[in-house]
C-alpha positions in Angstrom: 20.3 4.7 9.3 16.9 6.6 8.6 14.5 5.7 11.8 11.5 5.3 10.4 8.1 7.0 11.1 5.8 4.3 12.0 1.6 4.8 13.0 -0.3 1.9 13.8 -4.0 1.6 13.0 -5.9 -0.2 15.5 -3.6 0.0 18.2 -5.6 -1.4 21.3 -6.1 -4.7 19.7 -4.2 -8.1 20.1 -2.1 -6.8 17.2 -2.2 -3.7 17.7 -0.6 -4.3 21.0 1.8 -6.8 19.8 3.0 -3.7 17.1 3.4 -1.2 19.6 5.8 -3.0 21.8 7.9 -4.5 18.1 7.8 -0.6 17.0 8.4 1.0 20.1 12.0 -1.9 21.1 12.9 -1.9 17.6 16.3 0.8 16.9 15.2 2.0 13.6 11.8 2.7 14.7 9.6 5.5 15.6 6.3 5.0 17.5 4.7 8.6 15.6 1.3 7.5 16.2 -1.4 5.5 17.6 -4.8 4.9 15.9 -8.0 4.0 17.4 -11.8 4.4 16.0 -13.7 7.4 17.3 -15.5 6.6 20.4 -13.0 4.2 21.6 -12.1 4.1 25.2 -8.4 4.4 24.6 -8.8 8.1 23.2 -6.3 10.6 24.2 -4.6 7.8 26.6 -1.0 6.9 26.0 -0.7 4.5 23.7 2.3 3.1 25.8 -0.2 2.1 28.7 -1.0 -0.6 26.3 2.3 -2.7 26.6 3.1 -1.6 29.9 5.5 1.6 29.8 4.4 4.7 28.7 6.0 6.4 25.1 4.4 9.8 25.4 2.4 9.0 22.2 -1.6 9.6 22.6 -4.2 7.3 21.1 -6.3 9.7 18.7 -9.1 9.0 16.2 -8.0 11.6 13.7 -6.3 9.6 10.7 -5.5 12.6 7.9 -3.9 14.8 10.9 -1.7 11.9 12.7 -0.4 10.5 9.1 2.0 14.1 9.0 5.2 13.3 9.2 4.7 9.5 9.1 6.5 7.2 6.8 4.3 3.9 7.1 0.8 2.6 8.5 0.3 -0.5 9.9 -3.4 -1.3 10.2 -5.3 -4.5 11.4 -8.6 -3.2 11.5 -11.5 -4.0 9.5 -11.9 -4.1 5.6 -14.5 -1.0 5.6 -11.6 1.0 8.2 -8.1 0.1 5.8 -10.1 1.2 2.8 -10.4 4.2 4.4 -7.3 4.2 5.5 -6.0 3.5 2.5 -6.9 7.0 0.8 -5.8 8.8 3.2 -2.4 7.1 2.9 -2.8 7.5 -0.7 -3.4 11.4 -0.2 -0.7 11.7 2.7 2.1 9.7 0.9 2.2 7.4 3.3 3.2 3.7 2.8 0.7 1.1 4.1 0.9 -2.4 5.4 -2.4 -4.1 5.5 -2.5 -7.1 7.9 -6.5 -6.9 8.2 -8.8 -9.6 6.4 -11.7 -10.5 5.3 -11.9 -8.6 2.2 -14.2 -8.9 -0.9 -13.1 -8.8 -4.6 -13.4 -5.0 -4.6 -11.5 -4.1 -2.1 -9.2 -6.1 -3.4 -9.3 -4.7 -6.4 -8.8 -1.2 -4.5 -5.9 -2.6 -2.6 -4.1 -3.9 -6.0 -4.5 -0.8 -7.5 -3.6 1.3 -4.7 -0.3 -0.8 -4.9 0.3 0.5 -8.2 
């Protein structure tokens, strides 16, 4: 079984947190990193402190660098954030789930293509 490489965009949310504790209890999972906007109070804390028991993973604004090495993003952010990330998962070969809403028809229309 390959253990996958998981990073999770907007991590210190109600989904985010909900994420890091399925990722971080599931066996074929690997917490690689934790996402947050820059100036977020969470920075360079553990991302484990979250859900209550520490993983040794620190929260870090710096999407392009933390995507090395990671097999899949998670984000539930904003539309204007998962468009972004979306490039740089595009760029990185990283997969991307997109749980965030409240997108118009052209980011849809980015999304659809991107999934090409």
């Amino acid at each position: 079984m390959i253990t996958q490489k998981i990073a999770i965009a907007g991590s210190s949310g109600r989904m985010g947190r909900t994420l890091l504790e399925a990722v971080t209890q599931a066996p074929d999972m690997q917490l690689a990193a934790a996402l947050e906007r820059t100036g977020s109070p969470y920075l360079n804390k553990d991302a484990g402190e979250l859900i209550g028991a520490g993983c040794g993973i620190p929260i870090v604004s710096d999407f392009a660098s933390a995507l090395q090495g990671c097999h899949h993003l998670i984000d539930f952010t904003r539309p204007q954030g998962t468009l972004v990330h979306l490039e740089l998962c595009r760029q990185a070969g990283v997969a991307m789930v997109i749980g965030t809403t409240g997108f118009e028809a052209d980011g849809k229309a980015v999304i659809a293509a991107a999934a090409k």
